[in-house]
N, C-alpha and C positions, 0 to 999 in steps of 0.2 A: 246920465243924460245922453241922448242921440238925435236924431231926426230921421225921420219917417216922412208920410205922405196920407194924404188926407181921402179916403176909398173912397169917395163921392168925385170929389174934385180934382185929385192928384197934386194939389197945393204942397210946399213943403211943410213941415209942423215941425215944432221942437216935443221929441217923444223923450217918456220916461223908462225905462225897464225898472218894472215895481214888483217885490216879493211880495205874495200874500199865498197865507193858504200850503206852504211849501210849493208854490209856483211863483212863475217867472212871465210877467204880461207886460206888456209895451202898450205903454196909455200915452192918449195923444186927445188934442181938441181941436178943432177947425170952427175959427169965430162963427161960419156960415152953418157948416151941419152937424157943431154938434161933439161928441167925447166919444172916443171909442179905447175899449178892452181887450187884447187878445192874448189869449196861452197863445209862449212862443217858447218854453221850458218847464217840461213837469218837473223842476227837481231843482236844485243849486246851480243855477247859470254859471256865477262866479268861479265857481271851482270847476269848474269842466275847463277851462283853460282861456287863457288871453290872445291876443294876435302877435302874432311872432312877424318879423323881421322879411318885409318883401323887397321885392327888386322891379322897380319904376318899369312900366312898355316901354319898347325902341318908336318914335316915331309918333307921337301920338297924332291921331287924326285933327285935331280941335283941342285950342284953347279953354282955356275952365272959365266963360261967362257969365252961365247963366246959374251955375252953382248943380253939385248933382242932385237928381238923374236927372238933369237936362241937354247935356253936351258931349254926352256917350259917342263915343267914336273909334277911339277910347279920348279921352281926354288928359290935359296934365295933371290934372289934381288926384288921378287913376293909382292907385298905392301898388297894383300885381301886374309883373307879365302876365302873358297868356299860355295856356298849358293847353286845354283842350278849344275846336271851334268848332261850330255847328254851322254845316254848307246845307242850306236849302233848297235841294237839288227842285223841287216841285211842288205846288203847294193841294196837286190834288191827292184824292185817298178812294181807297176803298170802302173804309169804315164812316163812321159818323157817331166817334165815341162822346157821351155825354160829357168826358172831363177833358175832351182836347185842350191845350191849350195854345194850338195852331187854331182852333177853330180851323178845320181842315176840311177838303172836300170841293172846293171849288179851285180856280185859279187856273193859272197856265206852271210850263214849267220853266225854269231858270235856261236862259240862251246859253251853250256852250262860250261862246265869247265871254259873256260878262263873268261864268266858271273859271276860265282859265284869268283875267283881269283880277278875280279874288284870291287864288293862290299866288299871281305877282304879287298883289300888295298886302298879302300875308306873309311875304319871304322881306317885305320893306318894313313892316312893323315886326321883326325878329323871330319870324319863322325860320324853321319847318314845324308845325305844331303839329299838335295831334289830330285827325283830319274824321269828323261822326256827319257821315251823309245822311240828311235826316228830310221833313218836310212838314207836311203834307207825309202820304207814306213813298219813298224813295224808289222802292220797286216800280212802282209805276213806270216809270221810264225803262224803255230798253237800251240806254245806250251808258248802261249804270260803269259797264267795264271800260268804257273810253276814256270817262270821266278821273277812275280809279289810275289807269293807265297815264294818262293826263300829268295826275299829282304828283303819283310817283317819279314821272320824269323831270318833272321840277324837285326833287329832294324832297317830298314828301311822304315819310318811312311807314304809317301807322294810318289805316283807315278804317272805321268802323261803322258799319250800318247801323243805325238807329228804324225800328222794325216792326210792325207789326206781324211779320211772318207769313201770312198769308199763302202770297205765291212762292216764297219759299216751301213751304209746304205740300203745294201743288204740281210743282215745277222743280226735281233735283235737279235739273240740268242748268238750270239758269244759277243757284248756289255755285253748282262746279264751273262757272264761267267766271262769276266774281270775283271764286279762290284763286282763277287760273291768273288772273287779273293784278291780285296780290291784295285781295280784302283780307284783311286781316282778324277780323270778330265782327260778330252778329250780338247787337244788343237788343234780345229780344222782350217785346213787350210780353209780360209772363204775370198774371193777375192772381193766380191759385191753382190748388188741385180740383175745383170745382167749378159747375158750370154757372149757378150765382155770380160768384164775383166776373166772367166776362159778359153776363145779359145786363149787370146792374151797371159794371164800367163799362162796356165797349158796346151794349147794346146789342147781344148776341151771342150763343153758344159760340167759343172756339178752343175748346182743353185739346179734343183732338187733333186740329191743325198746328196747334203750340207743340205736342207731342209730334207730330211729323217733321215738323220743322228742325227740332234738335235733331232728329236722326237725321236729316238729309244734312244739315250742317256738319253730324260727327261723320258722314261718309265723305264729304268735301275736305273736311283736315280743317275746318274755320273754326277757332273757338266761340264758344256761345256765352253771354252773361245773361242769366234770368234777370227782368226789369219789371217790380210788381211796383205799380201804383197801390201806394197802402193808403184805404179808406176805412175809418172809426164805423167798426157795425157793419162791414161791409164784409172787409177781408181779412181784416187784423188778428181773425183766427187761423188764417193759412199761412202766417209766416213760418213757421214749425216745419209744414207739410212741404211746403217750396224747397227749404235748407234740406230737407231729407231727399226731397227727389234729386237736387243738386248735387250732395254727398253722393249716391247713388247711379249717377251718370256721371261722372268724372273720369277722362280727362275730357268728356267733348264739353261740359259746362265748366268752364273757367272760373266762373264765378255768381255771385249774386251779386244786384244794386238795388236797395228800395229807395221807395218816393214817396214819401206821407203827401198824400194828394196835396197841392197848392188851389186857390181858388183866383185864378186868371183865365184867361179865355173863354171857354166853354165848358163851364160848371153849372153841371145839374145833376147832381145826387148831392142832396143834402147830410154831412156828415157834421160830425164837430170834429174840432183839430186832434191831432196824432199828431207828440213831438217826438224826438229821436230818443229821450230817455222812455216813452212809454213803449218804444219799440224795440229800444235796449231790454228792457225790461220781459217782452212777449218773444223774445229771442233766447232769453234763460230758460225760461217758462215753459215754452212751447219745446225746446230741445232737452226738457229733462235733462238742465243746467250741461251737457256737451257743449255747448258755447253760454259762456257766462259772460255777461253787463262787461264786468270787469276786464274781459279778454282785448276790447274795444279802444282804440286811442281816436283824438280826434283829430281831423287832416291838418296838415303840414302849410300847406301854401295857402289854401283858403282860411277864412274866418273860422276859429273851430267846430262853434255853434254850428255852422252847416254842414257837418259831415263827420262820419265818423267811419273807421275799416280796421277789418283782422286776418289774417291768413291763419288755416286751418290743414293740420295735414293729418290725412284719416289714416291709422293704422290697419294692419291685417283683423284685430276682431271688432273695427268697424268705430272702434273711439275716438277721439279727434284729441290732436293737442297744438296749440298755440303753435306757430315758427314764425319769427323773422321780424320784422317789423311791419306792422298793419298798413303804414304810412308809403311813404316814400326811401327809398335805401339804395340810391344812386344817383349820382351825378355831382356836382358842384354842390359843395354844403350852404352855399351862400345863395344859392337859386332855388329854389324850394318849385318855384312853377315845373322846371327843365326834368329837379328828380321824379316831380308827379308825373311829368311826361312819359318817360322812362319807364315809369315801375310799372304803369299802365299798360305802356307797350309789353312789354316781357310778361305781365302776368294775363292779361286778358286774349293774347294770341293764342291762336290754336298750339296745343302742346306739342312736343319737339321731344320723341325719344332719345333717351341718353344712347349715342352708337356706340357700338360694340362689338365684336369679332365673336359669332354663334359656336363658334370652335374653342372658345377661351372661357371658363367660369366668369361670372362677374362677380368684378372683386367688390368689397364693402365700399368703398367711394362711390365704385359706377352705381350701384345700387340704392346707396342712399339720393346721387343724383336723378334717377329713375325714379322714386317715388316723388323725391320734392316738385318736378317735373308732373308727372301725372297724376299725384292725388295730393294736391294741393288743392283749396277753392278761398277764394276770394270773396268775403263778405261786406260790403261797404254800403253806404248809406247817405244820401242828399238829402236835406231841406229847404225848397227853392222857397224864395220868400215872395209873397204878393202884397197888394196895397195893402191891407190889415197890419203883414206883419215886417214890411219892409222899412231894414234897418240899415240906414242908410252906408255906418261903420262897416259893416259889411260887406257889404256893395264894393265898397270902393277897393275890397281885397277879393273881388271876385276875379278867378281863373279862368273860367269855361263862358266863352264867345260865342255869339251870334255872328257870322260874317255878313256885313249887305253892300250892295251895289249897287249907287245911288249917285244919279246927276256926273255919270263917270268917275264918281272914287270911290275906293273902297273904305269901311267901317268898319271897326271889331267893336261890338254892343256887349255889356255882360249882359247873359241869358235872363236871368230877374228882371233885369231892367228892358231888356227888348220883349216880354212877354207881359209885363206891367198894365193892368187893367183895371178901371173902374170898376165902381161897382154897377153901370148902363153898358160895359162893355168900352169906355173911350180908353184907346192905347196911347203911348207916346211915342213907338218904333213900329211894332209890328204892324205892317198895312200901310204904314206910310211914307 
């Protein structure tokens, strides 16, 4: 038993997670609309792992009233620090992707004032976190390196654009300004090798602005993470294709992150769900088992069910084998948010050749450190939950922040919970 929310109404409901079928569905009733079904696990939920041991936020915003998700701030009843936070530099875009779930495209952008007021009360709720300028799409603003410049000079080490690429694509100079800045990774939005999956997601051919984009990235020295929205029938046949061209461009691609589409915001491609085992699964499959199900452990600080990563180091004839731990492998063993922080940092930054004196052979240490270094890639995986499948357990071990600035305080929202939509579109955070 758990609790959930009622996709009509957003009412809280006492849900079930019920096996049938060798699946895993979270059944709920809402005395007004009604029973609802959803796969939220094609496989053995049970054994993929339990919730491990977190460490309360500093400060929380708000008292626990009104019971969650309704007191997000974070609130005290809040089980995780915060590891990563999403700064929504601007809420307008370029695009007008059918799965936004900014619903993006209009808006103004965020006042540098109330910017700098959200990294103070980020550093009062036990920052310095990890800092993904996101939006609306972020480029939009030219004044993205002030901003960056900004953070950093309050202690904050680790920044990373959340991206459609676009103008990165069209503009290397404005990448080299970011780098110059101290952005540290481009998370970019990366849907396939084909131009389907960006007319059916994003509403428009973009492979080649995606390919231009990582080159201008790998000439600015900024690591890149491919970021494919995975949609059932859509794209689920290009996760193969992604992980190759990934392997393939390393060290300027850092890594990969998928996103089994959630259905918040602005969803209009009618898909049926993709959970993480069936993508565990098209990940064997599609790579002619060089990365197998098995290679995969589930994250550390968050719920496990939401996430899963592997670190992969490609040999000279092109193999991959397993190194290190998928998860987190530093920091305080008793903070699990801090080592995500960390390990995030170090792996998703632009790579760092091992130095070395061109006059001296390099000996087997420097060399093993120059490969782990450079042809390493990072494959990991989120399931954000929406009304359907929002588990409340969950929630409450969510890492990765929404920041807002609201009525002059600050907020840290978990991201499920600030993007939480009906099914007419009423939110609980986002927009208001």
């Amino acid at each position: 038993m758990t609790q959930s929310v009622c996709p009509v109404c957003l009412r809280v409901l006492d849900a079930e997670r019920r096996v049938e079928n060798g699946g895993t569905y979270l059944c709920k009733t809402c005395p007004e609309h009604g029973a609802f079904k959803t796969l939220v696990w094609a496989g053995d939920y049970a054994a993929w792992g339990s919730a491990r041991a977190a460490v309360a936020p500093v400060n929380p915003a708000h008292a626990a009233a009104k019971g969650c998700p309704y007191d997000c701030g974070l609130c005290t009843a809040h089980e995780q620090r915060s590891c990563c936070v999403l700064l929504e530099v601007t809420q307008r875009c370029d695009l007008g992707c059918p799965v936004c779930f900014a619903k993006a495209g209009g808006g103004t952008d965020m006042p540098i004032n109330e910017i700098e007021a959200c990294f103070d009360g980020m550093l009062a709720m036990g920052g310095p976190f990890n800092i993904q300028l996101s939006g609306g799409e972020p480029t939009m603003r030219d004044d993205l390196e002030a901003i960056i410049r900004l953070g950093k000079g309050k202690g904050f080490s680790f920044f990373q654009l959340n991206t459609n690429g676009i103008r990165i694509a069209r503009d290397a100079s404005y990448i080299q300004r970011l780098a110059d800045a101290g952005l540290n990774c481009v998370f970019l939005q990366f849907d396939g090798m084909n131009e389907r999956a960006y007319e059916i997601l994003r509403g428009k051919p973009l492979l080649q602005e995606k390919l231009n984009a990582v080159e201008n990235c790998a000439k600015a020295g900024v690591g890149v993470v491919l970021v494919p929205t995975v949609a059932a029938g859509v794209n689920d046949d290009q996760v193969g294709a992604i992980l190759e061209f990934a392997c393939a461009h390393m060290p300027a691609i850092r890594g990969v992150h998928f996103q089994p589409m959630s259905r918040f915001g602005r969803c209009e491609v009618d898909a049926g769900r993709y959970t993480l085992p069936q993508l565990l699964a098209d990940i064997e499959k599609q790579t002619g088992g060089r990365m197998k199900a098995a290679d995969f452990t589930p994250g550390n600080a968050e719920d496990p069910h939401c996430s899963f990563s592997a670190n992969f180091m490609q040999n000279e004839d092109g193999s991959l084998q397993r190194c290190g731990d998928g998860g987190c492998c530093c920091g305080a063993p008793t903070d699990a948010s801090a080592r995500a922080r960390k390990f995030v940092a170090k792996r998703w930054s632009g790579a760092r050749r091992t130095p070395r004196d061109p006059e001296k052979k390099q000996d087997v240490f420097d060399a093993f450190l120059d490969k782990l270094e450079n042809q390493t890639l990072a494959v990991s995986a989120m399931a954000f939950m929406d009304a359907w499948t929002l588990d409340i357990e969950r929630l409450k071990h969510c890492y990765i922040n929404v920041v807002r600035y609201k009525g002059g305080k600050v907020e840290l929202i978990p991201f499920c919970a600030y993007n939480l939509s009906a099914a007419d579109g009423t939110t609980l955070y986002r927009g208001r």
